[in-house]
N, C-alpha and C positions, 0 to 999 in steps of 0.2 A: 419780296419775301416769298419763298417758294419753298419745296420738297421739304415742309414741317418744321423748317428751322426759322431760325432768328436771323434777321438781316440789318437793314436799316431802323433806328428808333428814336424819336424824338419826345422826351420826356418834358413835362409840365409841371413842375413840383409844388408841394408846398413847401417845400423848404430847402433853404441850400445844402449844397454839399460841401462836407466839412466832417469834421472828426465825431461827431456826436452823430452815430450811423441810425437810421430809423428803418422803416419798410422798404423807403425807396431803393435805398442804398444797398443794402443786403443781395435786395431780387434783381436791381444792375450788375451789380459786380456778378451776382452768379447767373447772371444772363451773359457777359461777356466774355464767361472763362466756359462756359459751357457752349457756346459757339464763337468760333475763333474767327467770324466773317463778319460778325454783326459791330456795328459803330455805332453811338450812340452820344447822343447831343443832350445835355440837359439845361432847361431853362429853369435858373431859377427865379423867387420872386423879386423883382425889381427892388431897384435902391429906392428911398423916397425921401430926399435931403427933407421937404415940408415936415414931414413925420418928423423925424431928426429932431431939427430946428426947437416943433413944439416941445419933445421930450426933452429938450436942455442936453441934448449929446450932440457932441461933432455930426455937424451934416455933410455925408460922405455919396459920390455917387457910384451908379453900377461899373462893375471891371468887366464888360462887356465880354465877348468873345475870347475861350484862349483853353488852350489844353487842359484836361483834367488831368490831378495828379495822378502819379504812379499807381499801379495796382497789381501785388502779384498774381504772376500767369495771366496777365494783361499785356499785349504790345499797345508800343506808345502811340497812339494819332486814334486810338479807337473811342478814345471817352473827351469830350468835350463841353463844355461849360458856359453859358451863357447868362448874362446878367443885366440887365437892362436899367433906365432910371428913368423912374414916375417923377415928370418935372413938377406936373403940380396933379390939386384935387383934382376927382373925375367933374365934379362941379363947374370945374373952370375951364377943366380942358376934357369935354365928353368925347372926343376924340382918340384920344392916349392909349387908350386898349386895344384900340385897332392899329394904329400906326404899329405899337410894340408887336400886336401879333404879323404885321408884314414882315417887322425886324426878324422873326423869328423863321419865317422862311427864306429869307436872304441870309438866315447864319447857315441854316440847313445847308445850302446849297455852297455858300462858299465851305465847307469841310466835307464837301463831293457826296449829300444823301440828296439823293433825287426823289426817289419813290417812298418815301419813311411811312410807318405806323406812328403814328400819336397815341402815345400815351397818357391819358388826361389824367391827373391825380387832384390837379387843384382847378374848381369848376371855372376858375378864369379862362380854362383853352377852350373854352366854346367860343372864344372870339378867333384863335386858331385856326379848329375848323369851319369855321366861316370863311376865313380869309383862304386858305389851301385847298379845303376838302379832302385831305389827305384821309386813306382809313385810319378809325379811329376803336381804341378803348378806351372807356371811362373805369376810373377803377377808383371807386368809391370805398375812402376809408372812415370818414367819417361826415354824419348827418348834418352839414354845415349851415341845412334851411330849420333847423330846429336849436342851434345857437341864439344866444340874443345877442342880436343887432340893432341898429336905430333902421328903421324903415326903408328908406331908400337903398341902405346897404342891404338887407334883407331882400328886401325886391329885384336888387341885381342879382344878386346868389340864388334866387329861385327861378329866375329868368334862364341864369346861364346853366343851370343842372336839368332844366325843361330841354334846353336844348341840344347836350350833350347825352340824354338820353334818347330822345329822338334822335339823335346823329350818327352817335358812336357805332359801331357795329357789333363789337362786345363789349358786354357792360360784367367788369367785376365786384365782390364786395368784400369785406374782409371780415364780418360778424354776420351770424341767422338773424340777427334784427334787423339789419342796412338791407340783405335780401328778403324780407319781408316789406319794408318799405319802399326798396326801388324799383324790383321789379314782378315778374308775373301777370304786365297788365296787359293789353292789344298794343298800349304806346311804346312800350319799353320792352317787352321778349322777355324770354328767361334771362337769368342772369347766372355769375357762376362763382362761387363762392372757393377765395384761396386766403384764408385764415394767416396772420402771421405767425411766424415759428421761430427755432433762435439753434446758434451754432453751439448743440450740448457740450461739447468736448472743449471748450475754448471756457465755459461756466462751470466745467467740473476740475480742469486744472488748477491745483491750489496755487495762490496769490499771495504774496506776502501786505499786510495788512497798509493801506493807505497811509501816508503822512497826515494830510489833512482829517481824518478822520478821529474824532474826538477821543482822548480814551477812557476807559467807562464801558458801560454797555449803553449799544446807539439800537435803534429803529431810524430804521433809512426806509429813504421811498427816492427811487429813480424814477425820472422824465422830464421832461416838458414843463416847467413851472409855469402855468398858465392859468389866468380867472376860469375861464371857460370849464376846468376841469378840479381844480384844485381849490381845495375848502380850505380858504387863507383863516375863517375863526377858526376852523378844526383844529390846523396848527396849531394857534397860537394858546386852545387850552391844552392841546396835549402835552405842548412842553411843559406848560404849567403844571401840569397832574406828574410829569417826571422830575420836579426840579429835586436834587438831592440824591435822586436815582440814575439819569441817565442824560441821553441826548435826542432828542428830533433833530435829523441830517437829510436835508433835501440837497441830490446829487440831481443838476440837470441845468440846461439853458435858463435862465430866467427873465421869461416874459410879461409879468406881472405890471404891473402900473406901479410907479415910483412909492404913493401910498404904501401898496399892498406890502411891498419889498420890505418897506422902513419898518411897517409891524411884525413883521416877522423875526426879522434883526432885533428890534427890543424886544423881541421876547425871550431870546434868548436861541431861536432856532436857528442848525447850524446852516447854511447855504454853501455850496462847494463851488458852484458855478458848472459850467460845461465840463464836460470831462470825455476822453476820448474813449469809443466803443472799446477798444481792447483794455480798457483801465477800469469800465465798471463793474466787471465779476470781482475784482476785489472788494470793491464797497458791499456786495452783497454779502459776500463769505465770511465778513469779520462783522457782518450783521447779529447784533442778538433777535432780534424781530422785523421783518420786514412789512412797509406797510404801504396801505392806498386810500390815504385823508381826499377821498372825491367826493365832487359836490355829485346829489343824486339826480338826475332831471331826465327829458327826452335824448337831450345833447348825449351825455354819457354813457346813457342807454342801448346807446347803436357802437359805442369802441367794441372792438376788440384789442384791450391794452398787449401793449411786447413787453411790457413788465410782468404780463400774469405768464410770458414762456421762460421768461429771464427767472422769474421767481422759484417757477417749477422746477427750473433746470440745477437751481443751489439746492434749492431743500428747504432752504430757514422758514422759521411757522411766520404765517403769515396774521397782520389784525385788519379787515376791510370793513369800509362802508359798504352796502349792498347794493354794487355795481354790476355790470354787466361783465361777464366773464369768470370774475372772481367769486358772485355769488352762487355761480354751481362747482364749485370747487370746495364747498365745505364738508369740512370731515373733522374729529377731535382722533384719529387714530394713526395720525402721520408718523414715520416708519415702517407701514405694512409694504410696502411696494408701490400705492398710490400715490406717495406726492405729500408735499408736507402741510404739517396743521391748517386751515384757513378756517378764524374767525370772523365771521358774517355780522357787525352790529351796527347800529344804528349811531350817530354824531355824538346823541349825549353818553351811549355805553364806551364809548371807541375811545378816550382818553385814559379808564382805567382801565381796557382790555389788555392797551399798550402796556401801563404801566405792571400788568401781571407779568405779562411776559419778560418785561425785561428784572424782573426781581425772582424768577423762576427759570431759566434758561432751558431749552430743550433742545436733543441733538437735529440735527440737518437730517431732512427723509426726501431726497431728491424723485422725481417721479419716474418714471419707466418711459411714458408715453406721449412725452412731449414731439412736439409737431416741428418738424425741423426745415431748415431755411433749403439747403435743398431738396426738400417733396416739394416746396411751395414755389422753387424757381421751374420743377417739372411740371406745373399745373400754370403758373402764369407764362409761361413759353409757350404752352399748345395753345394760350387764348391769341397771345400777339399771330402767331403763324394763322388762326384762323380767320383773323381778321385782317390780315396782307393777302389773302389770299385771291382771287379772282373776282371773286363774287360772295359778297356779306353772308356769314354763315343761317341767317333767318331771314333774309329779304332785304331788299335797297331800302333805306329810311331813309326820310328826309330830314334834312340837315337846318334848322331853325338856328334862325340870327337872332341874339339877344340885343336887349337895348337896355 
């Protein structure tokens, strides 16, 4: 990786690619349309038939190595996909992490990247670099040592972001909280902060109003259905405090635990399931209220949600618990040019803030100064180039093996 640009990159994700587009996916694609030499290999997280198994779904395993789809103003052979399968627990096989991270540099090399940057997103490439020493960024999106885990998990996770910070040679973050925690110290360097952003013009286009989308007036919340984030009681009295009124419509993957799922379904709230990035500005725009039922804690603390630039970029008033992001967004005067209503309340107000809004409806006051996808592919481009470059932009670190 030379003369300031993007070359070689091998990406670590947390999450597959696939149609439900997140951070990773936005700042790839506008990583490889904005340099037309760079290639890019992404690994996602392994299959894990065990996993599977216990959850009562088909045990399926990794589709290993093989072209990424199309991408416009993408030529073909530049995006590639890797997938691996965790045969069993790390318990039985402490081994597993390492072997996959070799897998990982024999995929490199079989789709001709020799010299790559690592991109670490999910603190498991610390066994990556370990095994390559390839330069590295760690680009911390979320506090995953302040999630609850059972212990041992917990301990790996802190082991492996010890050593991805010592390793890495640029460390990014994507909230002033995660840069408050990660770095500034002798261990870790500065760090550099590239905020998610979102494609305005693609969320200002009108939509014609979703099928599945109940009719009524709804309060939608897009992302991620996840315990880690998502306040399953919240739900489950907001629909209650709307029944007769409206709809709670959670648009997004759903990772919840079979329990959590089933309560939510009796209660009546809607689930859409995945839905493709280009499909969810409509769910927003035939929104009467858009909302964020997050649990409050350390965890959530350190997001920077892409709901709160998706949100901004429609307009619709928003109801939140008092998360990060969305609690400095509050205003009661949306339509001035700042961005639309955001109310800030707490679990037990948050059921009838909803249900005002949706028996009150107010027009859409979209913001002026949302942060867009590409400023944030211009800011994460100069960190990869800096860290391919010769010699680590703050000094050699050394590179700690987790265990």
């Amino acid at each position: 990786m030379t003369g300031g640009g993007v070359r070689d990159v091998v990406l670590v994700s947390l999450e597959p690619w696939d149609d439900v587009w997140r951070r990773n996916q936005h700042l790839a694609a506008g990583l490889l349309r904005r340099f037309p030499r760079a290639r890019l290999l992404v690994v996602e997280p392994p299959r894990d038939p065990v996993h599977d198994a216990l959850r009562r779904t088909r045990p399926r395993t990794g589709l290993g190595l093989r072209a990424g789809p199309p991408l416009d103003g993408v030529a073909p052979s530049r995006l590639w996909l890797l997938q691996q399968t965790k045969w069993w627990p790390r318990r039985a096989d402490p081994g597993g992490d390492r072997r996959r991270a070799a897998g990982v540099r024999r995929a490199a090399a079989r789709v001709g990247l020799r010299q790559p940057v690592l991109w670490a997103n999910d603190p498991g490439a610390a066994d990556v670099l370990a095994v390559t020493g390839w330069p590295a960024v760690y680009d911390v999106t979320d506090d995953w040592a302040s999630a609850h885990r059972a212990p041992a998990e917990h301990a790996r996770i802190v082991a492996a972001e010890a050593a991805l910070l010592a390793g890495a040679r640029e460390v990014t973050v994507c909230s002033p909280a995660l840069a408050a925690r990660k770095g500034g110290d002798q261990t870790t360097g500065p760090v550099t902060l590239v905020t998610n952003g979102v494609d305005v013009d693609a969320y200002r286009r009108p939509r014609p109003r979703p099928a599945d989308l109940p009719a009524g007036p709804c309060a939608v919340y897009v992302g991620t259905l996840h315990g880690d984030r998502l306040d399953v009681d919240l739900c489950v009295r907001t629909q209650a405090a709307l029944a007769g009124t409206g709809n709670l419509v959670l648009v997004g993957p759903v990772a919840l635990d079979r329990d959590e799922e089933a309560r939510l379904r009796a209660a009546g709230v809607v689930l859409t399931g995945a839905r493709p990035f280009d499909a969810v500005p409509g769910y927003l725009q035939h929104a009467v209220a858009l909302v964020v039922p997050h649990v409050v804690d350390a965890f959530t603390d350190s997001l920077d949600p892409l709901k709160l630039y998706e949100y901004r970029a429609v307009g619709r008033p928003v109801v939140t618990t008092p998360v990060a992001g969305f609690r400095d967004q509050v205003s009661s005067d949306g339509g001035t040019g700042g961005g639309p209503s955001v109310t800030s309340v707490d679990a037990t107000a948050f059921p009838s803030a909803v249900r005002e809004l949706l028996t009150q409806p107010a027009p859409s006051a979209p913001a002026d100064d949302v942060p867009t996808w590409e400023g944030q592919v211009t800011r994460f481009a100069a960190v990869l180039a800096r860290a391919g470059a010769a010699e680590p932009a703050h000094g050699a670190r050394h590179v700690a093996t987790p265990r």
